[in-house]
RODO-2510 file (C-alpha; in nm, 4 decimals, decimal comma):
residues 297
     n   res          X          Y          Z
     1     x    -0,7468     2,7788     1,7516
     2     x    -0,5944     2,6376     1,4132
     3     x    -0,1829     2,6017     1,4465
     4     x    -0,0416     2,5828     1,0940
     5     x     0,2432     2,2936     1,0265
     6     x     0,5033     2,4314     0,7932
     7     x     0,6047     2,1336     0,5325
     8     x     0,8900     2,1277     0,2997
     9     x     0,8947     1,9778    -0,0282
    10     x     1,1182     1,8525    -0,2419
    11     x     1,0213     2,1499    -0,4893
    12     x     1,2388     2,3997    -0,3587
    13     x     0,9410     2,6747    -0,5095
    14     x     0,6784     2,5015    -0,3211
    15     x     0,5566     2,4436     0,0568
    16     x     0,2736     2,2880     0,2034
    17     x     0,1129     2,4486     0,4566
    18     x    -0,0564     2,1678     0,6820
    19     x    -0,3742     2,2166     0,8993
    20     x    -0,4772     1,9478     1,2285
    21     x    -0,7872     1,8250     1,0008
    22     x    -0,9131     1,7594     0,6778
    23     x    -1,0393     2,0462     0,4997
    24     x    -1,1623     1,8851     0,1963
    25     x    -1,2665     1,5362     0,1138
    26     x    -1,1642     1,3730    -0,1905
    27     x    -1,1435     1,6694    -0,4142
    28     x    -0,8253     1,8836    -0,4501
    29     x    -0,8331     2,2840    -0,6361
    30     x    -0,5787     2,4495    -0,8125
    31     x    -0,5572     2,8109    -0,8402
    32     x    -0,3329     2,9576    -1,1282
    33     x    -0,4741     3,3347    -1,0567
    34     x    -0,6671     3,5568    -0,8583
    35     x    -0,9491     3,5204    -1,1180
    36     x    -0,9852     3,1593    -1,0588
    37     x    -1,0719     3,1968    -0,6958
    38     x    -1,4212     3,2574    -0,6714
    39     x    -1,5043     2,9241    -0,4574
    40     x    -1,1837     3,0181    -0,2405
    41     x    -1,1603     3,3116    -0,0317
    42     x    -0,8796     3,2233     0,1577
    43     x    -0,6938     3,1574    -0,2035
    44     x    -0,7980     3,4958    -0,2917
    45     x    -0,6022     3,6795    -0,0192
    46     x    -0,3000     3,4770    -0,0474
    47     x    -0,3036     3,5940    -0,4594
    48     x    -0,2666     3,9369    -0,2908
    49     x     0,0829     3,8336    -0,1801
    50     x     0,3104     3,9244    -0,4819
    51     x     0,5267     3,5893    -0,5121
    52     x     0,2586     3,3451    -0,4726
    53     x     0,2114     3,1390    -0,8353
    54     x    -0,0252     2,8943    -0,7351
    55     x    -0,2297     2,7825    -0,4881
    56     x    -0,3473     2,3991    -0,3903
    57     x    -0,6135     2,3030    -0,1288
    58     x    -0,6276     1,9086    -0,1095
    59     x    -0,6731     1,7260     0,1783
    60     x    -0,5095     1,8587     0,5229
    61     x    -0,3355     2,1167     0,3473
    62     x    -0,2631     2,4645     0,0927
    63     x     0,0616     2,4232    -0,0659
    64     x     0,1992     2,7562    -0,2089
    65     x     0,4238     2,7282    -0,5217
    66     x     0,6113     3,0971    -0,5087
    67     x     0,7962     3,3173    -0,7686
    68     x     1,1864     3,3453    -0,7551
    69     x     1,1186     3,6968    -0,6442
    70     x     1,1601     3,5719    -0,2995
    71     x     1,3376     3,3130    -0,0972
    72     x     1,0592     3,0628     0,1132
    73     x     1,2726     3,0638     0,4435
    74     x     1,1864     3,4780     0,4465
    75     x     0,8361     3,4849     0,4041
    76     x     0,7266     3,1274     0,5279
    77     x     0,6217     3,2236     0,9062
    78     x     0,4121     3,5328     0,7788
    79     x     0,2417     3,3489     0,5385
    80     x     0,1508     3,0745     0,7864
    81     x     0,0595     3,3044     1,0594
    82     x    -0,2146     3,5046     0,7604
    83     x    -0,3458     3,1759     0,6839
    84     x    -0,4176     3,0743     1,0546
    85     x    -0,5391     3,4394     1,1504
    86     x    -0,7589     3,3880     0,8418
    87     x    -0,9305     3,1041     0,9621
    88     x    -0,9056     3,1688     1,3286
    89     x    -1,1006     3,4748     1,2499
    90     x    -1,3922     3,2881     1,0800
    91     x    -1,2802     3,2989     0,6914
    92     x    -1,4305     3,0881     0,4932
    93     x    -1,1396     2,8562     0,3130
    94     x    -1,3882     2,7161     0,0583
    95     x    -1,7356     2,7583    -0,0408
    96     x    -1,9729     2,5096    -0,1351
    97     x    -2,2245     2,5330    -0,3945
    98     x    -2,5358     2,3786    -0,1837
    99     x    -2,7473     2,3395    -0,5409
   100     x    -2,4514     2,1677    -0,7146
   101     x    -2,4667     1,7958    -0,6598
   102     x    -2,0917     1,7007    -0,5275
   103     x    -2,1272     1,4163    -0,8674
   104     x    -2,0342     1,5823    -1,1590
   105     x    -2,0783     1,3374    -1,4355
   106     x    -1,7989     1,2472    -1,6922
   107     x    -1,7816     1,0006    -2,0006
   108     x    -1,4905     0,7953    -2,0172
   109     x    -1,4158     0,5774    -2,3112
   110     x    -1,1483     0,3145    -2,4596
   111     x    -0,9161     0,3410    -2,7808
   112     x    -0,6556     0,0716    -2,8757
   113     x    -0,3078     0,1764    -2,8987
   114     x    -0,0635     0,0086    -3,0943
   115     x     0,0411    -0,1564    -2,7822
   116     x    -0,1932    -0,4800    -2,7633
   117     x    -0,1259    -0,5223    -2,4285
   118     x    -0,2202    -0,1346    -2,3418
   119     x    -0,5819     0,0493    -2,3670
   120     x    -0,6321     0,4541    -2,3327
   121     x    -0,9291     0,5205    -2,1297
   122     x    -1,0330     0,8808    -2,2709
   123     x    -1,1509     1,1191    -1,9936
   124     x    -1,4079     1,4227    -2,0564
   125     x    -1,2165     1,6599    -1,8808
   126     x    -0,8516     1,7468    -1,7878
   127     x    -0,6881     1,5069    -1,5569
   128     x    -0,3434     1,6656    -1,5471
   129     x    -0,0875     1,9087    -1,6737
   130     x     0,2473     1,6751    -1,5913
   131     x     0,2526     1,3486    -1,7758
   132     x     0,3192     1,0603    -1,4905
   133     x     0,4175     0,6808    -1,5131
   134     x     0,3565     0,4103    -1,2645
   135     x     0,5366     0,1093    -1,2593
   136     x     0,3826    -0,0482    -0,9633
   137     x     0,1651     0,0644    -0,6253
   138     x     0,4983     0,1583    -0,4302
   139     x     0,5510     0,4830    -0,6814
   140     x     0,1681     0,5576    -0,6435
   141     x     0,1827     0,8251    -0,3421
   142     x     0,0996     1,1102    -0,6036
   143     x    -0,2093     0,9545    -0,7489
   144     x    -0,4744     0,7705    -0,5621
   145     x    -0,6366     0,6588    -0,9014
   146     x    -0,3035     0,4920    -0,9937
   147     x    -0,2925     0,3361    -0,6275
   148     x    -0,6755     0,1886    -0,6484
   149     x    -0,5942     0,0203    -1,0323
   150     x    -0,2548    -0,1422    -0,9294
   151     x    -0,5056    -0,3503    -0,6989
   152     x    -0,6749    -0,5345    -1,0221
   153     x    -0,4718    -0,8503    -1,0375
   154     x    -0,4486    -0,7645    -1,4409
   155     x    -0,2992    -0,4190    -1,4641
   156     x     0,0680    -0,3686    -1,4903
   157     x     0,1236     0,0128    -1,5322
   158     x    -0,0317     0,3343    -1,5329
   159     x     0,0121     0,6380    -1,7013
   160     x    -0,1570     0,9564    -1,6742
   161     x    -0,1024     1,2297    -1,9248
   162     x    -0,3652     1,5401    -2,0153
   163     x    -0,7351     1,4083    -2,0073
   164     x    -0,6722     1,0251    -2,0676
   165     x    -0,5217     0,7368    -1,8578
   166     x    -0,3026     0,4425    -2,0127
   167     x    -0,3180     0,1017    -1,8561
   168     x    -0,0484    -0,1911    -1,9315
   169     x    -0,2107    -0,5259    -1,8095
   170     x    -0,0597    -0,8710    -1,7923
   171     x    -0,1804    -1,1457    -2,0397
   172     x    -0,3614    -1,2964    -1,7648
   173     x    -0,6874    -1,1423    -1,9272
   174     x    -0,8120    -0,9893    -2,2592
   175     x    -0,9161    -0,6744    -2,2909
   176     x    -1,2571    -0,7831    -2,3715
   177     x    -1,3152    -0,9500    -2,0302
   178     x    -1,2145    -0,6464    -1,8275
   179     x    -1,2080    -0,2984    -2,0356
   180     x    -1,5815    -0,2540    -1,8783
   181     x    -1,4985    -0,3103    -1,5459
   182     x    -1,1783    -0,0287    -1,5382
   183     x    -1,3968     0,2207    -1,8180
   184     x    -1,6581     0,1920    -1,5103
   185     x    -1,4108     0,1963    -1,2102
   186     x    -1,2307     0,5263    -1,3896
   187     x    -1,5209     0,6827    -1,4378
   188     x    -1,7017     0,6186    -1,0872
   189     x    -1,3754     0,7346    -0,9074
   190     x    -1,3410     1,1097    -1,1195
   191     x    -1,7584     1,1411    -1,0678
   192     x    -1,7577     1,0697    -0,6749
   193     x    -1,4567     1,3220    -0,6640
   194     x    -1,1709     1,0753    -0,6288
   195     x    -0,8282     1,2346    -0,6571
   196     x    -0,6451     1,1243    -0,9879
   197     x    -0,3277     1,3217    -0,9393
   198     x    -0,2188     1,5442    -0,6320
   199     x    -0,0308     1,7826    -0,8469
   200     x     0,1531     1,9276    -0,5088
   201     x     0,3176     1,5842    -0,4547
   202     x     0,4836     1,5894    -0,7902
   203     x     0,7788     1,7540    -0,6559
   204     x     1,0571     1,5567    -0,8175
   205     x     0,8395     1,5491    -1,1524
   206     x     0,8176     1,9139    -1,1736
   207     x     1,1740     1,9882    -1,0249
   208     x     1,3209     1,7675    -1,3000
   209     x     1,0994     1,9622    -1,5566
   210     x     1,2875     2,2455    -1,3895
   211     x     1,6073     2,1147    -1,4408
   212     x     1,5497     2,0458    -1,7668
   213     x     1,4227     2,3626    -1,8377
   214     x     1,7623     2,5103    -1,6810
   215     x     1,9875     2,2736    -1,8371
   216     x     1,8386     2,3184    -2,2400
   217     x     2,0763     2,6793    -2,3049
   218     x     2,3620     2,4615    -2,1890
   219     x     2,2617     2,1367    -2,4155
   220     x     2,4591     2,1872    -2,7754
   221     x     2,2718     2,3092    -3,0808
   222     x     2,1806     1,9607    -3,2090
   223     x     2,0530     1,8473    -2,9174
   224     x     1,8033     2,1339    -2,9001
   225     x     1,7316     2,0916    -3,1859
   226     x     1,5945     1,7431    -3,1114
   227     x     1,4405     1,8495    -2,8098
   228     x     1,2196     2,0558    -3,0297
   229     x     1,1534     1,8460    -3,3066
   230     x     1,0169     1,5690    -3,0633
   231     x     0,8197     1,8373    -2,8759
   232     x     0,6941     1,9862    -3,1923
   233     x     0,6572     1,6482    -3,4197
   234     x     0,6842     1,3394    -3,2375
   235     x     0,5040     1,3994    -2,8642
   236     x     0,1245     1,5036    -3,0004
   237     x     0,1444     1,2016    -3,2201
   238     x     0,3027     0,9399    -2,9385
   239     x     0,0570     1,1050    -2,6934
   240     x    -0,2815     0,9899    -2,9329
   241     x    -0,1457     0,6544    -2,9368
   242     x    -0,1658     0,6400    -2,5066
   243     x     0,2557     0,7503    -2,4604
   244     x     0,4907     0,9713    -2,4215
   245     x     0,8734     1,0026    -2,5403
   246     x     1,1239     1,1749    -2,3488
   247     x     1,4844     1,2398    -2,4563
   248     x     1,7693     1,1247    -2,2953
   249     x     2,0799     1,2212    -2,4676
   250     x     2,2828     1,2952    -2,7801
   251     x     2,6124     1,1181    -2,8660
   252     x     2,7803     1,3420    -3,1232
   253     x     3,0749     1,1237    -3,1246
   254     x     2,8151     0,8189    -3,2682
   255     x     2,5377     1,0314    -3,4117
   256     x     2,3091     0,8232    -3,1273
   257     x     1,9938     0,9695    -3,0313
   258     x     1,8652     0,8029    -2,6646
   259     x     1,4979     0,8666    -2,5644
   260     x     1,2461     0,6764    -2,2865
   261     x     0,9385     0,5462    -2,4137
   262     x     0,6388     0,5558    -2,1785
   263     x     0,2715     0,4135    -2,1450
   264     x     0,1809     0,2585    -2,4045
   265     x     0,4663     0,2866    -2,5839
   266     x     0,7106     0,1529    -2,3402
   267     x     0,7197    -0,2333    -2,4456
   268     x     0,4743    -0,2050    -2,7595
   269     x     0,5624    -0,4312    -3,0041
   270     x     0,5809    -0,1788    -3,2692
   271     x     0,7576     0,1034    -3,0900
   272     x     1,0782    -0,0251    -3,2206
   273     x     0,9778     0,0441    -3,6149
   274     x     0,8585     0,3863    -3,4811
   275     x     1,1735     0,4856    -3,3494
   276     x     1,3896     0,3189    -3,6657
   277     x     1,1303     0,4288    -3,9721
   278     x     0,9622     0,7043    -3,8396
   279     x     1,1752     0,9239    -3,5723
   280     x     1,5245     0,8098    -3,7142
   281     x     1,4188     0,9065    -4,0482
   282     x     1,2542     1,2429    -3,9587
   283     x     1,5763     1,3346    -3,7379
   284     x     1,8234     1,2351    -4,0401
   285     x     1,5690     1,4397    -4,3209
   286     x     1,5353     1,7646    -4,0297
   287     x     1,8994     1,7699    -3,9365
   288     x     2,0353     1,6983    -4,2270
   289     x     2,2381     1,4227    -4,0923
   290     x     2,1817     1,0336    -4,2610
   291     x     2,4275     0,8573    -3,9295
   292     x     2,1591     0,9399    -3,7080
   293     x     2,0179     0,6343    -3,4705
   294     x     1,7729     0,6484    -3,2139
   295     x     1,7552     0,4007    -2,9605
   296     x     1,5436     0,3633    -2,6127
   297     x     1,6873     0,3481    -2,2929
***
């Protein structure tokens, strides 16, 4: 008899529901809606539960991201007790194509960035929704690709935005020695179904997002304004070069812009003339203000 392990998170919208063995290897599935459930019949009931947003089989566990409609702590126990009547009743949790062959090939290729000490490897499919950094292995528990490059002596950083992954190495080596050797390890891992991000374990990621999201109608008008600009303008652009920018603040007393620069753009060489020529000058033209500065944090 399977005996369901309620989890928290630190997500307050989602909870992991854990099972006493693995019950998939190396892959993980997200389900957005009821029609994306055809290879999960146990995902397909729990869509019939009207709060549940999205469902996540990876590893040991489901983890159930809810709607506001309800609080978890009411509905938690019945929703663990369907899942193990479910299975302890026979349903199937996921079915396997027996015809499809468990590699599914990918390309994976390398552009420069204006960061000489970064590369973008360029992925043929969708690697994740939430834009992550990694400084070093210890902040790795959310993305076993991450984990398995920090152990090259040469790389430095990682980060993992939409279909592409951004590696910082140390000068130690040029790129021409080892971009093979990672453009081959990055694609082996995604084709033998390695995990490149565990979306369920980026609880403080997607709670910040949250907070954000919460926080903008309370931001003043210029600073929303800047928000969107950089969404609108700035992020596609940073985000072709391997990066992401993220703001931090407005000073209205100073007319100071803060932002974070990330992947490649967090120590490029040229980020600073970026930020002074191109993103001060686009925020002083669209907001009519010449005493803006930008700086990063």
């Amino acid at each position: 008899m399977t005996k369901i392990t309620i989890k928290e998170t630190q997500n307050p919208t989602i909870l992991k529901f854990e099972f006493p063995d693995f019950i998939t290897q190396n892959e993980n599935y997200e389900f957005k809606n009821i029609d994306e459930t055809k290879n999960s019949p146990l995902a397909q009931q729990l869509f019939y539960l009207p709060f549940v947003k999205t469902v996540y089989i990876s590893g040991n566990f489901i983890a159930i991201e809810r709607f506001s409609i309800v609080e978890w702590e009411d509905v938690k126990d019945a929703v663990a007790e369907q899942i193990e009547k479910f299975v302890n009743d026979g349903g199937t949790i996921l079915t396997v194509d027996e015809n499809k062959s468990k590699k599914q090939p990918i390309t994976v290729y390398g552009e420069t960035t204006p960061n000489p000490a970064a590369l973008k490897f360029v992925v043929s499919r969708m690697l994740t929704k939430t834009p992550v950094e990694y400084k070093n292995i210890d902040q790795t528990s959310s993305s076993p690709l991450a984990q398995e490059l920090f152990k090259f002596p040469y790389v430095k950083e990682v980060f993992i935005d939409e279909n592409y992954v951004s590696v910082t190495k140390y000068e130690i080596n040029d790129w021409q020695e080892i971009t093979l050797e990672l453009r081959t390890f990055i694609k082996q891992f995604i084709e033998n179904g390695g995990t490149v991000i565990d979306e369920s374990l980026l609880d403080i990621a997607l709670k910040d997002e949250k907070v954000k999201d919460a926080n903008f109608d309370s931001l003043d008008e210029t600073s929303q304004k800047i928000i969107n600009i950089l969404e609108e303008y700035v992020k596609p652009a940073v985000a072709a070069d391997g990066g992401n920018i993220v703001f931090d603040s407005y000073d209205d007393q100073t007319d100071t812009v803060k932002v974070m620069m990330q992947g490649a753009c967090n120590g490029c060489p040229s980020s600073t003339f970026t930020l002074k020529s191109g993103i001060e000058n686009m925020l002083k033209s669209m907001l009519n203000n010449d005493n803006i500065k930008v700086e990063a944090v």
